[in-house]
N, C-alpha and C positions, 0 to 999 in steps of 0.2 A: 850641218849640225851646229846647233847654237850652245852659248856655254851658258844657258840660263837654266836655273834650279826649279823644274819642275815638280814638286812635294803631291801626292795622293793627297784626297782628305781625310783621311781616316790618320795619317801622319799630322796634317795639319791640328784636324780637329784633337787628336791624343795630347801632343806637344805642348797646344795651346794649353787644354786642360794642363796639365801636369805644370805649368809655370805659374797657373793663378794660381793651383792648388799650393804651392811652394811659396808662393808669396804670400797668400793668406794665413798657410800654416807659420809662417816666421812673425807674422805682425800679429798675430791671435793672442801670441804668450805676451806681448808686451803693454798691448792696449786691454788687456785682461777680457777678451773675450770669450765667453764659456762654450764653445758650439763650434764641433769638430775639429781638434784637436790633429786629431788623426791624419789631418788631409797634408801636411809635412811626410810620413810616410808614404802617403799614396799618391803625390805631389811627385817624390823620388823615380817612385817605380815609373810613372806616368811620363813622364821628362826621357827615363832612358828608355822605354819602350818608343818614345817618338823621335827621340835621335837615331832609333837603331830603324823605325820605318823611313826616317826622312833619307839615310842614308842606302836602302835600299830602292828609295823611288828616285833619287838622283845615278844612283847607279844604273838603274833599267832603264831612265831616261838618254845614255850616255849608249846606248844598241844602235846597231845602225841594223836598217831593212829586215828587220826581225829575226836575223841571226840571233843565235844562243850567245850572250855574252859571260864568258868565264870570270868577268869579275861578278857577276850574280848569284850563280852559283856557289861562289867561293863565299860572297859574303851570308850566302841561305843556310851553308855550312858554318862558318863564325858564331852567327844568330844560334843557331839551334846547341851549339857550344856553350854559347855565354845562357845560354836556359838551363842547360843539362848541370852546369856548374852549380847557378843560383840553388837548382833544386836538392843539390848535392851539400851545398853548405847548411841549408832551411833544417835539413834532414840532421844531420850532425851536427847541429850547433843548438836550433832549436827544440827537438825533439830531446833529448837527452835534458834539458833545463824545465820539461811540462810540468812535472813533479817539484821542481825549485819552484816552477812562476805559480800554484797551485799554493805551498806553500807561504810564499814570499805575500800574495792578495789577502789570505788570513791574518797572517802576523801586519799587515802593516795596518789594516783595518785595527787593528787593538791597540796601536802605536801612540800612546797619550801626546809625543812629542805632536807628530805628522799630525794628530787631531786637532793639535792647539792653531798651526796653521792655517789648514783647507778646511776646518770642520768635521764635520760625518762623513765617511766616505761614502759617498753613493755609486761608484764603480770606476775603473779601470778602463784604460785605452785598446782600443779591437787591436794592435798591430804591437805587441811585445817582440823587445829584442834582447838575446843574449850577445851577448861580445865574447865571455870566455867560459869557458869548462874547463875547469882540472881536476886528473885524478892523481892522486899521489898512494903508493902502495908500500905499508911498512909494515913493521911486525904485530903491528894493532889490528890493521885491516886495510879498510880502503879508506880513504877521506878524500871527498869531492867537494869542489865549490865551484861556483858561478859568478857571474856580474851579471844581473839584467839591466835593462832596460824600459822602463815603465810609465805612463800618464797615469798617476792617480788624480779621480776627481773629486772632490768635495764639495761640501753644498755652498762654501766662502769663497771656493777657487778651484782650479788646476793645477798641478805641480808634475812636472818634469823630474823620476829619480833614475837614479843610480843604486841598485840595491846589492848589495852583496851576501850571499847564503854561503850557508856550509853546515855539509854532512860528516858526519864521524862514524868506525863505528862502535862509541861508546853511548852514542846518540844518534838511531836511525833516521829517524825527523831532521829536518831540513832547520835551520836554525838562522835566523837574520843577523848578520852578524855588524849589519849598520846599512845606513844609506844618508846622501848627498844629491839636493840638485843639480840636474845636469846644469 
């Protein structure tokens, strides 16, 4: 048995992808390139979906005579762990802000500051993220807020925000209560 890293393609080819994609997405905002924005998130995902195959082809490469190797298993068990988590967070973190980021693309689109910047906005990045939800519960009612995470586009530029909303309930409508480049 040799101690040489034998990687699938389908690892190699993910990986790869996912570090141009990372690369591209970090130099895009600086050279002011207008054209997929996006690919920094999907750069992310693409990176740790290819370290999690790279390190189960180096594991199954690591079998001897085709016995069942219980580090395989275990790490098929890991894998399917760290998914169930991911889908666990998506669901409670993102889901509960759809109504914020619904919100938040309105107001910021009318946002004279944000216009003066990027221009017109002509849309939005495919891959919003929330950071936080809170709910706070007093004798008024409920009051929630958010942080998203946003690419707005304009027809001058792209901009990277930080948006912050909040709900009251003396005002059921979602309310922009500021934002900042990331």
């Amino acid at each position: 048995m040799t101690n040489e890293l034998h990687l699938s393609e389908s690892a190699k080819t993910t990986l790869g992808t996912g570090i141009v994609l990372l690369l591209y997405g970090y130099l895009c905002r600086p050279l002011d390139i207008r054209f997929f924005w996006e690919s920094k998130q999907v750069g992310w995902l693409l990176t740790c979906i290819g370290i999690t195959l790279a390190v189960r082809s180096w594991l199954r490469s690591r079998g001897t005579d085709g016995q069942a190797n219980p580090l395989v298993q275990i790490s098929n068990v890991i894998f399917a762990f760290m998914a169930g988590v991911q889908l666990l967070a998506m669901v409670t973190i993102l889901v509960p802000s759809f109504d914020a980021l619904s919100a938040a693309k309105l107001l910021l689109a009318k946002d004279p500051k944000l216009n003066r910047e990027v221009g017109a906005i002509s849309g939005f990045g495919w891959v919003p993220t929330s950071s936080s939800s809170g709910f706070v519960i007093n004798e008024e009612g409920e009051y929630r807020s958010t942080t998203l995470h946003l690419t707005v586009k304009g027809e001058r530029g792209f901009k990277d925000l930080t948006i912050h909303m909040a709900q009251s309930p003396a005002a059921p409508d979602w309310e922009l209560k500021g934002w900042e480049p990331d």
